[in-house]
C-alpha positions, 0 to 999 in steps of 0.5 A, a space after each residue: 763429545 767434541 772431536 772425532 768419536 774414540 772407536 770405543 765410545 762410538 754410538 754412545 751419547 753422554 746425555 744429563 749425566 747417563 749414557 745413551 746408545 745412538 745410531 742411525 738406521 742404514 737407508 737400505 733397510 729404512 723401510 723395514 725398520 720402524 725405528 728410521 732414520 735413528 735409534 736413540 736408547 737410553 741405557 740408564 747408566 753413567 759408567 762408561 764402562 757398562 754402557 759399552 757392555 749394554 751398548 755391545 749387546 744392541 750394536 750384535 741385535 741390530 746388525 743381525 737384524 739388519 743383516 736379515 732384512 738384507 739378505 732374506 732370499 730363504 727360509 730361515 732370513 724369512 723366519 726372522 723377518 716374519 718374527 720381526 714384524 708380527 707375521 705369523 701362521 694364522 688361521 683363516 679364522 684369524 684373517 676374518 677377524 682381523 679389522 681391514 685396517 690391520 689386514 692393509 697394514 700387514 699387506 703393506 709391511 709385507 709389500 715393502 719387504 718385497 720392494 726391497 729384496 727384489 730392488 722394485 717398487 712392488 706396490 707401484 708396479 701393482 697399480 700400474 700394471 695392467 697386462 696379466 702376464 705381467 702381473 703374473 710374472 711380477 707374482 712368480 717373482 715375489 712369491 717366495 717372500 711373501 710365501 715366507 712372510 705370511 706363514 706359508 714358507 716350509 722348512 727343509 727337513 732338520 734332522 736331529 743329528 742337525 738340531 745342535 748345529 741349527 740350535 746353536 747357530 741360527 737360534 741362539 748363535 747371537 747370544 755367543 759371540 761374546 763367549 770366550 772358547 771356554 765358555 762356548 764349549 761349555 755352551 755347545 756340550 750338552 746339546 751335542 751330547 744330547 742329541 747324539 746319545 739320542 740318535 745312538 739309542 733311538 735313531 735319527 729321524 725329522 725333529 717334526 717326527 719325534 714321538 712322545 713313544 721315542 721321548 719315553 724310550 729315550 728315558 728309560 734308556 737313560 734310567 738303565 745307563 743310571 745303573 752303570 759305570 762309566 770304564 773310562 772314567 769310573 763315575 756313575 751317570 747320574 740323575 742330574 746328568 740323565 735331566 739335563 739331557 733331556 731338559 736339553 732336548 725339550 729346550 731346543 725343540 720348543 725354542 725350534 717351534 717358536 722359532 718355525 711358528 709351529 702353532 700345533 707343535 706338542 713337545 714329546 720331552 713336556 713334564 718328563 723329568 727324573 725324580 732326585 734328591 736334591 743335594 746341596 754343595 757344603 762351605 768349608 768350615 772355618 777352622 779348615 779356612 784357618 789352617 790354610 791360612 796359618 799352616 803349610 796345608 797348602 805348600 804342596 800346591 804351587 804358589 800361582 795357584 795357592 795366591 788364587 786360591 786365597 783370593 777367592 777365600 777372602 773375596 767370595 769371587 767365583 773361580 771363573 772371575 778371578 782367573 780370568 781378571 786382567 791387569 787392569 781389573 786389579 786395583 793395588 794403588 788406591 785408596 781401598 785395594 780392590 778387583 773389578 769384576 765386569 765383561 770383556 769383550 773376549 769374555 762375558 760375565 754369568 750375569 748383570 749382577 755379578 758386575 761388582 768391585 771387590 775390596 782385597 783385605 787380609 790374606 787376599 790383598 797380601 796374594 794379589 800384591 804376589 800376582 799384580 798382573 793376575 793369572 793369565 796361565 789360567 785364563 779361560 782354564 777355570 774348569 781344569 784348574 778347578 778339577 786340580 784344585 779340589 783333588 789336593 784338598 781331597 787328597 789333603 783332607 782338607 774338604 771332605 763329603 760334600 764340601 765344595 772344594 772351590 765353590 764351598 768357599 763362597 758358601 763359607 763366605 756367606 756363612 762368615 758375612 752372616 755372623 758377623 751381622 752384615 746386611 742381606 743386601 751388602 751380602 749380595 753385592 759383594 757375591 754379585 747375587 742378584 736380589 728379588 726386589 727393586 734395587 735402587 742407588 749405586 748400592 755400597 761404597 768400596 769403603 763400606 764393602 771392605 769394613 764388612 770384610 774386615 770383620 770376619 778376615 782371617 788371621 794369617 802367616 805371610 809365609 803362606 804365600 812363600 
């Protein structure tokens, strides 16, 4: 690249066509990471746009990692430098099977990092000195890191009233920075919910020191809260929310073990789940598709939220993917009208796969031409605009038992696409499902997507969308 980088492209390389993430290894902490003095990754794409995504992920791994190597004065920086470079609470028994060479190289990755949180060359001030209060004074000073590097670092107590805040933070806090607030939220509740339900039923007490005994109380706590109704919502707890509580609790405790290097640590949630008919959302059959797109059905819906709507019955988007589209991402004025659905750096998207475009046919096309600049009042509100979404269908009659108000759309997507003979595999591009088996190619072209489309669009009256 010629000229000054562009803040967007900066550590990115364009090299025989694909796009590589480069970036040299700050001289602070050159010691300590292997990679010095310059990181250069493939990352096996030549769309600039996912390279950014790709390169974004790495650039947030790296300055954590680098961010510990620098600041590693307590526990938990220790914690991950100790993950970081393989050193772990290892038996004795492990040392004396270690050859001498793997016992010197981990005594001199551990010396190194010493050397460069105390500003000292530690192994060269080892050889030399030879006074033992010297020596002494030079050992006071390092212990804590070399505690800390080989297994030998306690951790403060953590109760679990401090699990959530420790779990979201230093655990899996890197992985959220690219959240929007919704999606942080949604991140955030169930841990929270969890352990505070834990702590109102069976008290709050060290994480180390919850039994087996409290795992199954807790259960049964949840198995009679199953029996009631909630006064202020006037919906029962269910079997799914009673699992996810406690799948939550098991989750954080073993990530926490692996995270502490606990090597006798038994998780007291391990096997407990709740026995539950398994229930599946139902799509919306098509001759309900049908009368929404020829009928007043949706009049009483605002026009905003009904050219949404159409959007997603057309598409097979998911809600959360077309709310959030920004101006850009809506493609009108080319020659196969279409949405791009990709990350941003407000937002990321559910997974790799659901990095897609969508060609807009029928009735789609005819409400993104409404709505050119997408739906910013619905930004980051997927949640609450689905809620309004399924109660006019509800009450409309329109969806019923276990129709899937919005969701049921891309069921009924799938069911459309089926019939009409498309391939399993353009099925899953166009619903951004990721497939089991080896995907090789740039998949399907825009052109070939909207033919599929085409085949099953439903007729429709432009007076819907007045």
């Amino acid at each position: 690249m010629a000229g000054k980088t562009s803040s967007k492209m900066r550590h990115l390389k364009l090299r025989g066509g694909t796009w590589s993430y480069v970036r040299r290894v700050p001289v602070d902490v050159s010691m300590l990471d292997g990679r010095a003095p310059a990181i250069q990754k493939a990352l096996g794409t030549a769309d600039p746009r996912e390279a950014r995504l790709l390169r974004d992920k790495l650039e947030r791994e790296d300055n954590r990692l680098w961010q510990t190597l620098r600041d590693i004065d307590d526990w938990q920086a220790a914690i991950d430098l100790q993950n970081r470079w393989g050193f772990s609470k290892m038996e004795e028994t492990d040392h004396r099977h270690m050859t001498s060479d793997k016992r010197l190289e981990l005594v001199d990755r551990a010396l190194a990092s010493v050397s460069l949180v105390i500003g000292k060359n530690i192994r060269t001030d080892l050889s030399k000195s030879t006074d033992i209060k010297a020596r002494a004074a030079l050992s006071i000073e390092t212990r804590p890191v070399t505690d800390a590097l080989t297994g030998r670092a306690s951790a403060p107590d953590l109760m679990v009233s401090g699990l959530p805040d420790f779990y979201l933070g230093e655990i899996i806090g890197h992985t959220l920075e690219g959240k929007s607030p919704a999606q942080r939220e949604r991140t955030e509740r169930w841990p929270r919910l969890a352990a505070r339900h834990f702590v109102e039923e069976i008290g709050d007490r060290c994480v180390d020191k919850v039994s087996r005994t409290d795992a199954i109380a807790f259960r049964k706590h949840l198995i009679r809260k199953m029996k009631t109704t909630n006064p202020k919502t006037g919906r029962a707890f269910t079997a799914d929310a009673a699992s996810r509580e406690i799948g939550i609790l098991r989750k954080m405790l073993a990530e926490l073990s692996l995270y502490m290097a606990w090597p006798e640590f038994r998780n007291p949630f391990a096997d407990i789940n709740f026995k539950k008919e398994k229930t599946s959302r139902m799509p919306i059959p098509t001759d309900a598709l049908q009368q929404m797109a020829t009928t007043d059905a949706l009049s009483g819906m605002s026009l905003e939220r009904r050219a949404l709507y159409f959007v997603l019955l057309e598409t097979g988007a998911r809600l959360s993917e077309v709310c959030n589209l920004r101006p850009d991402a809506i493609r009108l004025d080319v020659a196969v009208p279409h949405i791009v659905i990709e990350g941003t750096e407000e937002r990321e998207i559910k997974t790799a796969s659901s990095r897609r475009r969508i060609p807009l046919v029928g009735l789609a096309l005819e409400a993104a031409k409404k709505y050119p600049s997408g739906w910013p009042n619905f930004f980051d509100q997927e949640n609450r605009l689905s809620a309004a979404l399924g109660k006019y269908l509800k009450e409309k009659g329109l969806v019923e038992g276990r129709q899937a108000p919005v969701h049921g759309l891309r069921h009924a997507m799938k069911d459309r696409l089926r019939a009409a003979d498309v391939r399993p595999d353009l099925i899953d591009q166009i619903l951004g499902h990721g497939r089991k088996v080896p995907v090789y190619g740039e998949g399907f072209s825009l052109e070939m997507v909207r033919d599929a489309l085409l085949k099953i669009a439903l007729p429709f009256d432009k007076g819907v969308l007045d």
